[in-house]
LONUDO-894548 format. One record per residue (C-alpha): residue number from 1; residue in one letter; x, y, z. Coordinates in steps of 0.05 Angstrom, whole numbers. Layout:
BEGIN
<r n="NUM" res="a" px="X" py="Y" pz="Z"/>
...
//
This chain:
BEGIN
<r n="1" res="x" px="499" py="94" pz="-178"/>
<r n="2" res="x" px="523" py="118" pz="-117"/>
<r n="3" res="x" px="500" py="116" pz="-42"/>
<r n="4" res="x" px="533" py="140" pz="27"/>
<r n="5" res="x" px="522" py="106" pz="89"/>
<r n="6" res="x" px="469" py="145" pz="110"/>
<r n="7" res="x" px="434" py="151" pz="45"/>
<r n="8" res="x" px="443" py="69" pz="35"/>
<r n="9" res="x" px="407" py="61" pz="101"/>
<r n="10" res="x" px="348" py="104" pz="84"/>
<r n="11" res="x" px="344" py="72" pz="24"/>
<r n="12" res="x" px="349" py="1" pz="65"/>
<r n="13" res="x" px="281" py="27" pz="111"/>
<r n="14" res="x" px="236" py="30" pz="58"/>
<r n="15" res="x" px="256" py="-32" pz="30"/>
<r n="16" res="x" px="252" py="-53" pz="99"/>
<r n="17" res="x" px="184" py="-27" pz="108"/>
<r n="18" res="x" px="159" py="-41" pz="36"/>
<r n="19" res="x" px="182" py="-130" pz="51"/>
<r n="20" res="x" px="140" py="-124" pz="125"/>
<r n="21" res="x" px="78" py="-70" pz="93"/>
<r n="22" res="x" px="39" py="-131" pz="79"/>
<r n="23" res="x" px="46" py="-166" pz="148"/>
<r n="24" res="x" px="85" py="-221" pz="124"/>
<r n="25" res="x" px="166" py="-228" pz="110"/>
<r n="26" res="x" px="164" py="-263" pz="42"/>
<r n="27" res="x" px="231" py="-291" pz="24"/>
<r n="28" res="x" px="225" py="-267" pz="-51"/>
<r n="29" res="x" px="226" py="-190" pz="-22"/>
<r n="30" res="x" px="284" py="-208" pz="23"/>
<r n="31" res="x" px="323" py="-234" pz="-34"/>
<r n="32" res="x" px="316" py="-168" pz="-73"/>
<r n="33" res="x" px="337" py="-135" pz="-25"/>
<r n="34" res="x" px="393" py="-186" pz="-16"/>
<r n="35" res="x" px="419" py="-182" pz="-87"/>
<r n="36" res="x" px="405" py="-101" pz="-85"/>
<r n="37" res="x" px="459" py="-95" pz="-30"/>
<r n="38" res="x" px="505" py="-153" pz="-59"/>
<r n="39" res="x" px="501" py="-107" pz="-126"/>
<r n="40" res="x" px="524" py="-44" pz="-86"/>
<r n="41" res="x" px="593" py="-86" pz="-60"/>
<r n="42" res="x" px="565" py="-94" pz="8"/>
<r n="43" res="x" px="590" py="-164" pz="49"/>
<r n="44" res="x" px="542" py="-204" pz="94"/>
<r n="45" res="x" px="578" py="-163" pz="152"/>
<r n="46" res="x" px="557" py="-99" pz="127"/>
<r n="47" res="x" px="490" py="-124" pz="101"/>
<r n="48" res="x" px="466" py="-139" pz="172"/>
<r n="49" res="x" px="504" py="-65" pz="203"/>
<r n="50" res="x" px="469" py="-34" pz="141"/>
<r n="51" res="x" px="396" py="-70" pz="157"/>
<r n="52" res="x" px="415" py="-48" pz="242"/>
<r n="53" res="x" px="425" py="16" pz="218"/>
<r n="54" res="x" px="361" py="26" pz="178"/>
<r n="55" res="x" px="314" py="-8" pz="235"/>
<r n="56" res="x" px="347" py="49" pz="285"/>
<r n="57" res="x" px="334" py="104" pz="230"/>
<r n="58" res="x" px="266" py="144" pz="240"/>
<r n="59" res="x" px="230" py="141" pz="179"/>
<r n="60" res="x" px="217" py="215" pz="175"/>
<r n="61" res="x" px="291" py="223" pz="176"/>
<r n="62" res="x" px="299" py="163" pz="117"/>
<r n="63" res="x" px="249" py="210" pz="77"/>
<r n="64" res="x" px="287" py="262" pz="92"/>
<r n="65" res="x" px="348" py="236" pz="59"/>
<r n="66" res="x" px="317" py="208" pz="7"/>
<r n="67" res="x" px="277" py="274" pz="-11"/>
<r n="68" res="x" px="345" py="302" pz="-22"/>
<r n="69" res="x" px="364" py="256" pz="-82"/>
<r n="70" res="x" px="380" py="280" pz="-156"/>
<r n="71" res="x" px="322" py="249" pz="-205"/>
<r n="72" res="x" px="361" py="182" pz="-226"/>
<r n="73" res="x" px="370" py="165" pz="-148"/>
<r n="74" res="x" px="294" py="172" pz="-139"/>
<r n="75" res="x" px="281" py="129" pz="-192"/>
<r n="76" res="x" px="318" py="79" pz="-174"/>
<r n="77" res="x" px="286" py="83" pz="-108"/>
<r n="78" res="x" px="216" py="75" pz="-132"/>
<r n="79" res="x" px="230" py="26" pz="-187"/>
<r n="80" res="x" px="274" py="-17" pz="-123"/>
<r n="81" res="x" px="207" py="-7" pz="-79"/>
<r n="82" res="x" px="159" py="-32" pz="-136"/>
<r n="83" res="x" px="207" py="-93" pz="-147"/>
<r n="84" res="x" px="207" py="-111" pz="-79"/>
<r n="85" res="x" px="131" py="-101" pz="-73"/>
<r n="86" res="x" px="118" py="-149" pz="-133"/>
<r n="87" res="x" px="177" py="-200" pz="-122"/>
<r n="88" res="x" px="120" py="-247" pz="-92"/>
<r n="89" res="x" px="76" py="-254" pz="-141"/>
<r n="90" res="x" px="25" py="-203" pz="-112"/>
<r n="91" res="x" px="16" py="-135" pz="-98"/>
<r n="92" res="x" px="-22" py="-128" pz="-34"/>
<r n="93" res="x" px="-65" py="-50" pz="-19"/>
<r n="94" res="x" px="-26" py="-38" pz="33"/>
<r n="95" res="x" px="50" py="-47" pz="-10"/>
<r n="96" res="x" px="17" py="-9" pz="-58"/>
<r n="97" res="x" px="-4" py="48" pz="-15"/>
<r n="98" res="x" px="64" py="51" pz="17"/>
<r n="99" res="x" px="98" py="62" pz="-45"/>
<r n="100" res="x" px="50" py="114" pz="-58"/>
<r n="101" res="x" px="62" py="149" pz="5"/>
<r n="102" res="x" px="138" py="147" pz="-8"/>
<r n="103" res="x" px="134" py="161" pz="-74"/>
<r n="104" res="x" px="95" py="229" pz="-50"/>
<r n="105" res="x" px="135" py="245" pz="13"/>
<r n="106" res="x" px="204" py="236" pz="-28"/>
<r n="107" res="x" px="179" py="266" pz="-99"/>
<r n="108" res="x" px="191" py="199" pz="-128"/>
<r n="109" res="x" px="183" py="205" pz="-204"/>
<r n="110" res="x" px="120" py="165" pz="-227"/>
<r n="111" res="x" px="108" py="98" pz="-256"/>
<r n="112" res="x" px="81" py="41" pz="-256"/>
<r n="113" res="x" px="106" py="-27" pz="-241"/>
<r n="114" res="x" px="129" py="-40" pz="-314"/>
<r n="115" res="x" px="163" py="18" pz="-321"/>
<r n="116" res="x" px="198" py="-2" pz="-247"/>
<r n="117" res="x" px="223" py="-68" pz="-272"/>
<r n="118" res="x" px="240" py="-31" pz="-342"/>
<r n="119" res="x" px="288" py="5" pz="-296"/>
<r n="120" res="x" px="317" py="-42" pz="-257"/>
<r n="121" res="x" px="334" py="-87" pz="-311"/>
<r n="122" res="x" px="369" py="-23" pz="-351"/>
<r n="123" res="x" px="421" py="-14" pz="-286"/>
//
């Protein structure tokens, strides 16, 4: 699967905003999101430009982007999300209602959490 810059940084805000939705930085979701980027190629150097890059990025310009995916991109995204959300051993209302919302404002395919981890496992 491929990303650009851009679309690797929009991708890196939700992730972003799906470790923090809960109101807690849980070092489970932080290393998904670490082993996403080391899967994608991407060095410690670009892992913290990438995570700069996605703080700076609106979010209505991230779902932009992301919007604009072909169907295996978006479900990758919203399998990623739901592994993140679930990574420590809980799914708090509010991870679940951002996934929701993204999933809605990006025509995400949907699933449910099995079906997420089905997918991730199958990359």
């Amino acid at each position: 699967m491929q990303f650009g810059g851009q679309e690797l940084a929009a991708v890196m805000k939700m992730a972003i905003a799906m470790v923090g939705a809960d109101g807690r930085s849980d070092e489970r979701e932080m290393e998904v999101v670490r082993n996403e980027l080391t899967r994608f190629g991407a060095s410690v150097g670009q892992m913290l430009a990438l995570t700069k890059e996605a703080q700076n990025m609106e979010f209505q310009k991230a779902i932009g982007i992301i919007s604009q995916f072909d169907y295996e991109r978006k479900k990758y995204v919203s399998s990623y999300l739901a592994v993140i959300m679930i990574a420590d051993g809980e799914i708090d209302d509010k991870e679940a209602a951002l996934w929701q919302l993204v999933s809605l404002f990006c025509g995400l395919p949907e699933m449910d959490v099995n079906q997420a981890v089905d997918n991730m496992n199958n990359l």
